[in-house]
N, C-alpha and C positions, 0 to 999 in steps of 0.2 A: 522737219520740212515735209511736204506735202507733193503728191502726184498728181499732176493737174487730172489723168485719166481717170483718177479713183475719187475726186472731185467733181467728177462730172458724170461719174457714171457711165463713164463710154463701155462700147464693145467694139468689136474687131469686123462689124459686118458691114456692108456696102465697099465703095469705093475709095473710102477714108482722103478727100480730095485731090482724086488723076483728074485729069483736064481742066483742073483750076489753078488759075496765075494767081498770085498776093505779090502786091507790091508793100513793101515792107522799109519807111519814109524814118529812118534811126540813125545810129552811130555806126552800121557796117555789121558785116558780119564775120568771124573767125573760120573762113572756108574749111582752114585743116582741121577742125573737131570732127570728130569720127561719128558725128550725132548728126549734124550738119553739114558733109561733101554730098550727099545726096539733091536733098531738096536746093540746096543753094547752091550756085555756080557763077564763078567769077562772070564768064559771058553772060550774063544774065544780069547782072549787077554794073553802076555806075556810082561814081563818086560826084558829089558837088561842091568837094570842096576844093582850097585851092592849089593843095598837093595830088588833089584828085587819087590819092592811097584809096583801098579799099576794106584794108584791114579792121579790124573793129580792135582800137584799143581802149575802149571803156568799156566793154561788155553787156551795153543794156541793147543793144540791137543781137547779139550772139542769143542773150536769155531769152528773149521774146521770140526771136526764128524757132528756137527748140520748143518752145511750149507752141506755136504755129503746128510746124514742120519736123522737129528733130525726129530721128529714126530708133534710139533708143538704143542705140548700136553696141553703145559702154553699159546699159546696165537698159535694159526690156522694161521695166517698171515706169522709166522717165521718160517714155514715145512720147511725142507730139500728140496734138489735137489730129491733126492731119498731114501723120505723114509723106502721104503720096502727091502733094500737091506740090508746086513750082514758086519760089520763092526771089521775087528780083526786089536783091538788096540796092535800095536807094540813098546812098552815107549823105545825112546833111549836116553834123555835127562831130565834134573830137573831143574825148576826155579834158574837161576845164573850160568848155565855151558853151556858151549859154545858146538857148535855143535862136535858130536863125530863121526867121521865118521867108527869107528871100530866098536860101535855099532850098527849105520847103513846097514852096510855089512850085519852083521848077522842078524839081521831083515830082510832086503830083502832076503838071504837064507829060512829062515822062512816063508815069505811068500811063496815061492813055494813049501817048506813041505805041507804049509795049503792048495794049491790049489788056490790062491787065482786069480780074476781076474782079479785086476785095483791094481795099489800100489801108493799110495798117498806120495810124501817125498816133502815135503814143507819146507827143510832147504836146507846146502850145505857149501860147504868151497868158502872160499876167500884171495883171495891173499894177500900178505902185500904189502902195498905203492898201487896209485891212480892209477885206470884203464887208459886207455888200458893194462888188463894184458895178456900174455900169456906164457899158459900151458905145461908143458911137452906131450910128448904125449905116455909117457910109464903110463897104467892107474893104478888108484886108485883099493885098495882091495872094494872099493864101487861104483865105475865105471867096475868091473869085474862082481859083484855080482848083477850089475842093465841087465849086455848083457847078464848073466845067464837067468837073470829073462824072459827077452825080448825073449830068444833064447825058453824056456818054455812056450810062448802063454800069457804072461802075459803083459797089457799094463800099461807104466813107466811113471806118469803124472807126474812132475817135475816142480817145481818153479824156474824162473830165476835168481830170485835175486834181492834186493832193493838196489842196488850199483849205481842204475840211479843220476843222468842224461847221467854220462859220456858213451861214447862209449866203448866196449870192458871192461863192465864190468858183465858178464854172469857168475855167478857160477859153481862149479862142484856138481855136475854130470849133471848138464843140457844141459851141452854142447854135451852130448854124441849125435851124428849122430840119433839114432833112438828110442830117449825117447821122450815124448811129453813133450816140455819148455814152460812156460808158463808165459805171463809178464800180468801187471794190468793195470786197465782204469779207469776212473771213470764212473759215471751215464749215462753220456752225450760220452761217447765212445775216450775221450781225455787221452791218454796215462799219466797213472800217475808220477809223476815227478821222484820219485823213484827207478821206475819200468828200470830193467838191460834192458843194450843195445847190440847189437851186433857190432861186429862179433866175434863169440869166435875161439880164434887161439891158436893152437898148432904148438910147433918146437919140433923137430928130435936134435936138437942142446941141450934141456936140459934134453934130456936120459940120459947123460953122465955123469949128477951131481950124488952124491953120495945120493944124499936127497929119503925119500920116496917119497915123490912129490913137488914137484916145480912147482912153477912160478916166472915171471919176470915184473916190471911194466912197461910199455912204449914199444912203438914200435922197441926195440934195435935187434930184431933176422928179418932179412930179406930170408935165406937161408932155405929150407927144412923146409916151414911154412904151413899150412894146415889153412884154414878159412871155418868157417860153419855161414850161416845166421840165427842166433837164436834171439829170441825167435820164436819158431814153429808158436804159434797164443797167440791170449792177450783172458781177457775174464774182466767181472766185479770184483771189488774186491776193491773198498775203500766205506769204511762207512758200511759195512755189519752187520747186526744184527743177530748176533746165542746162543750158548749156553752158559753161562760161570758159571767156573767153583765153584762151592762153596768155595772150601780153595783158591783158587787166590787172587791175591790182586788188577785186573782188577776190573772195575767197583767197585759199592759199595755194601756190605752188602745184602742180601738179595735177589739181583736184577736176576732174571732169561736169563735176556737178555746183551747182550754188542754189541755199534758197534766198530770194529778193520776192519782194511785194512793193505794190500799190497797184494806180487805175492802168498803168501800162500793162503788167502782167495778166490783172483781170482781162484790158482788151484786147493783149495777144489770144485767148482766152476763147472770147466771140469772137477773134477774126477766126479761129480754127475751128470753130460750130458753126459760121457760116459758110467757111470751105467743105467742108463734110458734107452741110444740107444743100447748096449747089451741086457739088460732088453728084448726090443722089439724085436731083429734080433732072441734070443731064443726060446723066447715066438712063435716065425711065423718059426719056424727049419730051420733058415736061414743056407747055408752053408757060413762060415765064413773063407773057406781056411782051409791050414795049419798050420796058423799063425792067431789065432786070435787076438790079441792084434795089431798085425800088420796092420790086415785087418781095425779094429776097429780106429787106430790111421791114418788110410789113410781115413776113416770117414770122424771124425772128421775133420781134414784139409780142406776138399774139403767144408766143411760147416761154414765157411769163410764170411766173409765181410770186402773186404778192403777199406775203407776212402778214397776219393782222394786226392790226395799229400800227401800221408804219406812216412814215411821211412822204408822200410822192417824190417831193421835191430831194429827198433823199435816195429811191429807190426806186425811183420812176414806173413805169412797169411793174418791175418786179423783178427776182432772179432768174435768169436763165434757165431752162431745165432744160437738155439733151433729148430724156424722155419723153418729155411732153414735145421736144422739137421733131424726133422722131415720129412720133402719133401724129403730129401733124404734116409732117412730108407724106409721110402716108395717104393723109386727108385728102392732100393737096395732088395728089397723082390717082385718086380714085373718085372724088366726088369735084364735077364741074362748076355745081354752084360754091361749093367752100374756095376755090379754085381760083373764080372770077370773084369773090368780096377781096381773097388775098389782095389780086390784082389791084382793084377799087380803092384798097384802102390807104388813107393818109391819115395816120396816127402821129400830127401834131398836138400837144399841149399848149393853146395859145390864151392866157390869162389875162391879158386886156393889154 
């Protein structure tokens, strides 16, 4: 299993995410891990479901806070991305239920009650029958409540989806135009086999169905079709070592640590490289625009490494590099003109 920090190349310098909130939209989180009483805090956390518990008894919102936030408490090697930042757990799901995207919704509403600045959603719907599917494009009450979030200054790091290999199989709400989608790699920066591909489409042709939302599988709607190149960027995310949760049934008994992979763990991943690089643009009274989430998500992008001969619709961008994000916070708090193109930029993939 693997160390997301030794993955990523971090160091121990800046602010490693103080004055950044993550709203963190999962199964709860196990407040007594000794990794996790820090950054997470029951007041700070709400449930939506309908014992309104707050416990995480499946453990994927526990492992994702630690690769976030965890403080490395039990063993210094397995710190977080960032763990000086504030974590409100958002439970929209319980071990054996499938993703609820009503819950969802109100979570992200929630989080912009809280203020929050990064919103972590590391699930999403999928279509029935084998990718390429495509979308309606009249949206989801949780594709409304993600451009709410967006349209608030808040940045929307989103998981693509383990529907991989097949093409055109990117989840919702990941496909939304200006959230940050994010697919997985392994060690060695080799697109995981899992990990959703592009291009995600939507047709005008099935507004018309009566369904709250739909899709269709196969390439059958040629007319008034809209394609976006997703996933944004990939990051690390298989074999990852974080927190897990005491009542889980993950790992064994006792054990403080698990490794798990796919596109959630990669995008706990970027959520804690974009609390780190907020982190720092505050910390130095960067102006961030109008839009900070915006400004932040045109960042990240530009911090990038793409592989050669890869396939966009695979690896979008590129991988994440720290390095290169660092060099460019840097940029970005010493030269005004690099500054304001950040600001400027809208790095959609929009293919007809």
């Amino acid at each position: 299993m693997y160390a997301i920090r030794d993955l990523l190349e971090l160091d121990n310098d800046g602010p490693q995410g103080l004055n950044v909130a993550v709203a963190l939209v999962d199964s709860g989180v196990d407040f007594s891990h000794p990794d996790l009483c820090t950054a997470c805090l029951p007041e700070n956390s709400q449930s939506f479901l309908i014992c309104r518990e707050l416990f995480d008894e499946d453990g994927h919102g526990s492992h994702l806070a630690g690769i976030i936030a965890g403080s490395g408490a039990v063993e210094a090697s397995f710190t977080g991305v960032a763990p000086k930042c504030v974590v409100h757990s958002l439970r929209v799901h319980r071990k054996g239920q499938s993703f609820d995207a009503d819950n969802a919704a109100a979570a992200v509403l929630e989080a912009i009650r809280l203020k929050a600045d990064i919103i972590n959603l590391s699930s999403g719907l999928v279509a029935d029958g084998k990718p390429p599917w495509i979308w309606s494009d009249r949206l989801t009450d949780l594709e409304k409540a993600i451009e709410r979030a967006i349209d608030a200054g808040i940045l929307c790091v989103v998981a693509a989806g383990n529907s991989g290999p097949a093409a055109g199989s990117i989840s919702v709400p990941a496909g939304l135009p200006r959230v940050l989608s994010v697919g997985s790699v392994e060690w060695d920066s080799r697109l995981s086999q899992h990990s959703s591909r592009g291009p995600f489409r939507r047709s005008a042709v099935l507004s018309r169905r009566s369904e709250r939302y739909c899709a269709v599988s196969g390439p059958t709607i040629h007319q008034r079709r809209t394609e976006f190149a997703k996933p944004d960027l990939v990051c690390f995310g298989e074999q990852i070592a974080s927190a897990r949760a005491s009542s889980s049934e993950l790992g064994e008994p006792g054990e403080q640590y698990i490794p798990l992979g796919g596109t959630s763990q990669a995008t706990a991943a970027v959520t804690g490289l974009a609390t780190r690089a907020l982190s720092h643009l505050r910390s130095a009274g960067a102006d961030l625009g109008d839009n900070a989430g915006t400004t932040l998500r045109s960042l990240l992008i530009s911090s990038t490494i793409l592989p050669p001969r890869v396939d966009r619709m695979e690896y979008g961008f590129g991988v994440l590099s720290w390095p290169k994000l660092k060099d460019n916070i840097s940029l970005y708090l010493s030269d005004e003109n690099y500054a304001s193109t950040i600001r400027r930029m809208v790095p959609l993939q929009v293919l007809g």
